[in-house]
N, C-alpha and C positions, 0 to 999 in steps of 0.2 A: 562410390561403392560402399555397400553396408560391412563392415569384417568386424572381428575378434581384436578384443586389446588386451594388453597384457596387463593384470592387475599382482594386488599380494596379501595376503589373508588380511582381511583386519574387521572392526569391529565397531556396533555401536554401543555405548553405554550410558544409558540413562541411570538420573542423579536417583533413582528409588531402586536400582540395582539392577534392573532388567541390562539383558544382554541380546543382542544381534550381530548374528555371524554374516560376513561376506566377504568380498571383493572389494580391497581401498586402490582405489588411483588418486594419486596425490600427499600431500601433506597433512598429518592431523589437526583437527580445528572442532573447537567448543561453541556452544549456542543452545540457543531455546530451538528445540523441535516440534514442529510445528508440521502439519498438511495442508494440502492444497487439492480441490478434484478438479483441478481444471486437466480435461484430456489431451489439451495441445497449449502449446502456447510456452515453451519453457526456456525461450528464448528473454521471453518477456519478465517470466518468473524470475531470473534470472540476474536480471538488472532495474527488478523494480524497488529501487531504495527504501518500498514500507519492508521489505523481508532482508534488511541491514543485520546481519550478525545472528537471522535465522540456519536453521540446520532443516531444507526443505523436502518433507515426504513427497513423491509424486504417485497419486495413488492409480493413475492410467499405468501399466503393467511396462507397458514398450518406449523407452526414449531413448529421445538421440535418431528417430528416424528420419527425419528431415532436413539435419545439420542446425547451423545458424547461422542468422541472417545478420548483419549490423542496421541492417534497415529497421528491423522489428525493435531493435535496444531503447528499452525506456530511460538507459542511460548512458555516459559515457565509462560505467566498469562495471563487475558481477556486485551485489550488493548480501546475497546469499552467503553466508557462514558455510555451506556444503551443502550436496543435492544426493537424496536417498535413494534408490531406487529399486527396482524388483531385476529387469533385468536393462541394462546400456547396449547402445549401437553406439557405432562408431563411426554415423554417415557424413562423407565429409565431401559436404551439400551445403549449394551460398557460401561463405566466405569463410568459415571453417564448421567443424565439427562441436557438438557440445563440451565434448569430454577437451576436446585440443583447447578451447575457448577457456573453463574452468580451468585448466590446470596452468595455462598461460598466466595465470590471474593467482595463481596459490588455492584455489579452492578445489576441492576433495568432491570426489564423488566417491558413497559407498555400494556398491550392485551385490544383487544375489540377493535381498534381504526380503523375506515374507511381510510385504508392505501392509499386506489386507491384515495381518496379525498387530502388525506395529500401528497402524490406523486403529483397531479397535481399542488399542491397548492407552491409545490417544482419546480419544472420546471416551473409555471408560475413566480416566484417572486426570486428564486435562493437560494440556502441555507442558511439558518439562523441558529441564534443564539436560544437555547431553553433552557426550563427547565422541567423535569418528578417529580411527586410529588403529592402532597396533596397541595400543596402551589398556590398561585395564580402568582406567579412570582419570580424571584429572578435579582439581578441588571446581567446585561449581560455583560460581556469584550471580548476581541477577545481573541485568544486562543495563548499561546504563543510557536513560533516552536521549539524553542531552549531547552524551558523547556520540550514538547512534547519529542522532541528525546532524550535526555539524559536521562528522564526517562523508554523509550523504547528503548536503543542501550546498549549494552555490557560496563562496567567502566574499565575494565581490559585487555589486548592482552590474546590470548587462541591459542592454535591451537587445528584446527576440524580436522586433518588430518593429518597426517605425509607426508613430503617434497614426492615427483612424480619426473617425468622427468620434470614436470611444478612446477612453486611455484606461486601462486594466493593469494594474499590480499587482504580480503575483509574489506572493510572501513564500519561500522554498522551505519545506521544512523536510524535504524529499522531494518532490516535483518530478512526475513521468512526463518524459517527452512527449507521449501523442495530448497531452490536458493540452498546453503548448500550441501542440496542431491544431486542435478544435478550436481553440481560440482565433488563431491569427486566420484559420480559415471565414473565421466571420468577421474579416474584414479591420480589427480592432487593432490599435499600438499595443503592444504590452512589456512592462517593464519588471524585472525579477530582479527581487531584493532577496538578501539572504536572514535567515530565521532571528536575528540577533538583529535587526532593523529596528528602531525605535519609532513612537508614534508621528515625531515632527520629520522621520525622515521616510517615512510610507507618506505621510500626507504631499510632503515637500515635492512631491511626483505628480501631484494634482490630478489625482486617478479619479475616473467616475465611476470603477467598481474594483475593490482591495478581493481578491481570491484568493483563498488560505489552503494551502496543498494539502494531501496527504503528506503520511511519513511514518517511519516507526516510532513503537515505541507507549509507553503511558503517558496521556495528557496531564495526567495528578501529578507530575515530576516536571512543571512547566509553568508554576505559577506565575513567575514573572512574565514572561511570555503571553499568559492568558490575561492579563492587566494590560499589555499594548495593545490585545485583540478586544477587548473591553471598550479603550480608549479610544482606537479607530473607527469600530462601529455605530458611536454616537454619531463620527459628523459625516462618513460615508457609507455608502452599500457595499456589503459585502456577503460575498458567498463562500460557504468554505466544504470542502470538499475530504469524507473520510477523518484525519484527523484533523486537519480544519474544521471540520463539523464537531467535532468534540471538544474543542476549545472556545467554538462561541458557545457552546452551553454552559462548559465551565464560566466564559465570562457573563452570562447571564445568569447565576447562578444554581446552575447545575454542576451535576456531577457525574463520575464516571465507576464503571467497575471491572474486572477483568472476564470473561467470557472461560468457560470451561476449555475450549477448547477453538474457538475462533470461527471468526468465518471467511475462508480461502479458496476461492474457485469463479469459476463461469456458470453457476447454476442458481443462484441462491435466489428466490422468489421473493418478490418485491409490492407491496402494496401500497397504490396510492389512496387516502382516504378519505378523498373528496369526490373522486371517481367512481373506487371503488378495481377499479383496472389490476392487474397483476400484470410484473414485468418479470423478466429474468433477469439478472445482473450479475456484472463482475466485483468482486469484493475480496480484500486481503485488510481485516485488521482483526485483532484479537482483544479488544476494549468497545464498550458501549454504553451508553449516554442513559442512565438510570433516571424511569419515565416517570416515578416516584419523587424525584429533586426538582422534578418540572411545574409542578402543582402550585398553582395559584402565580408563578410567575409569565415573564412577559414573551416567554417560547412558546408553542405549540405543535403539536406534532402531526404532522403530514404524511408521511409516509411508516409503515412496519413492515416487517422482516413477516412472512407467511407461516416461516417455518415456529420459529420461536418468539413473536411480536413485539420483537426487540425494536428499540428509533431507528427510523433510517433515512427520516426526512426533519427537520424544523424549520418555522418559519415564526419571524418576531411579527408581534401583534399590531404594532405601531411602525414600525423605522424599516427600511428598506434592507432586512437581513434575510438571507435562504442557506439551508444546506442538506447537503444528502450525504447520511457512510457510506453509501456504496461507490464504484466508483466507473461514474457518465461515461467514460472516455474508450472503458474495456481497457483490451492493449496488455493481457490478452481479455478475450468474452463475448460475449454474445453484444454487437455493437445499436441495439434496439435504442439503447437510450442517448446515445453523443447526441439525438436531439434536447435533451435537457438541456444544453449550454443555449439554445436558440430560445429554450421559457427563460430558463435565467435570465438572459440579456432584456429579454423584450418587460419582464416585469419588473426587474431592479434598475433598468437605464433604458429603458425601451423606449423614450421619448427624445433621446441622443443619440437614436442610431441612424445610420444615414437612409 
């Protein structure tokens, strides 16, 4: 059943002084705020480790109608900083409720708050720094990416799958459960090392494709990290995926910049440029691969963004390397493209597949 919760005045406060009034449930918690238009899917949002230590706008009007499901969980905990909203339900639907689910966890939800105002107010001036609470502020710092993924990537190697005709290492730097699924759905071993893996102990796995997850955060606060991804791409294929996409660029030398305002949802149009085709796609990251750092080296770019012709494909010119920012798998989104894991395969190791 849908009902009424009980909240207690509180407030957002962004680091340029604006203020939004609402309904806090929960404890006070800081982060970069950020939006998202995906209309469904907040289960997902929820626990998708690229929005580690976000403060997430949901700009669809009504959540919390469907409950939450542990099925949907891209991970195992909320990875969101706190969830904004316009107005909360409290349906406590599949395994528990939104609101039960976040507050289990120490994360805030704030309601009542004129989303469509705080969204413009986002796009006109670009993401900030905030605070949810009773409090009138709290000092603001940037968020740091390094601490971000470690505390959202795996500490440990695991295998999700017993060895295939393929063997695929996935490098965690955030890693959603459904990438995971698509994967072992075709068939393939895969072995998940955690972000802090060195080059002789990714190769030491005898992988015939290294795939570099998303995650939060800036790739330019990764250098060392982008030096292992450097060094593994010489002697194997690899794909990398959102912020793995932004780090083989970096290791090929490219570079990155921050986006005014990000791109977070199920909608974002997608162009392939060999085709010519447009896709819709799901996407959460707030940095992009500057197509100007790419000129005359050994990337090139495959796919753009419709809206703004930002990268959102590369592909190296010689060596078996691909990547797209957006992200194949959805979870949440519009799921048109999970068949990109099937080109991937078939063009980077498609001659060792069974």
């Amino acid at each position: 059943m849908a009902g009424m919760v009980n909240g207690r005045p509180g407030r957002l406060v962004l680091e340029d002084g604006t203020v939004f009034e609402g309904t806090l449930y929960g404890p006070p918690r800081a982060g970069e705020v950020v939006f998202t238009t995906a209309m469904t899917g907040y289960p997902e949002v929820a626990t998708d480790p690229s929005f580690r230590d976000q403060l997430v706008v949901m700009c669809f009007p009504l959540i919390g109608i469907y409950g939450q499901r542990e099925s949907e969980h891209q991970s195992g905990q909320p990875h969101v900083a706190g969830m904004i909203v316009h107005e909360l339900v409290d349906r406590q639907d599949g395994d528990s409720s939104l609101r039960a689910y976040l507050l289990a966890h120490e994360r805030p939800i704030l309601s009542g708050i004129d989303t469509r105002a705080l969204v413009r107010h986002l796009r006109t001036h670009g993401s900030l720094l905030g605070a949810i609470g009773e409090m009138d502020g709290k000092p603001f710092s940037r968020l740091n990416t390094r601490q971000m993924i470690l505390a959202a990537a795996c500490r440990t190697p695991s295998t999700v799958a017993e060895a295939g005709a393929i063997q695929v290492v996935v490098v965690d730097y955030g890693v959603k459960r459904q990438i995971l699924t698509e994967l072992t759905r075709r068939q393939v071993g895969v072995r998940l090392l955690p972000p802090t893996s060195s080059p002789d102990q990714i190769l030491a796995a005898r992988p015939d494709l290294v795939v570099l997850s998303p995650g939060p955060g800036d790739p330019a606060d990764l250098p060392d990290w982008t030096a292992v991804v450097a060094e593994v791409a010489q002697r194997v294929p690899v794909f990398g995926i959102c912020l793995g996409h932004q780090l083989l660029a970096s290791a090929f030398g490219g570079s990155t910049y921050k986006l005014r305002f990000g791109h977070r949802g199920g909608n974002h149009p997608v162009r392939d440029e060999a085709s010519g085709l447009v896709r819709i796609t799901a996407q959460n990251h707030g940095y992009a691969v500057d197509e100007g750092s790419l000129q005359g080296g050994a990337l090139e770019v495959t796919h753009r963004n419709a809206n703004d012709q930002t990268v959102e494909g590369l592909r190296h010119r010689e060596l078996p390397i691909r990547s797209l920012q957006y992200h194949p798998e959805a979870g949440p989104g519009p799921r048109d493209e999970r068949v990109a894991f099937d080109r991937i395969l078939d063009e980077l190791v498609g001659g060792r597949r069974a």
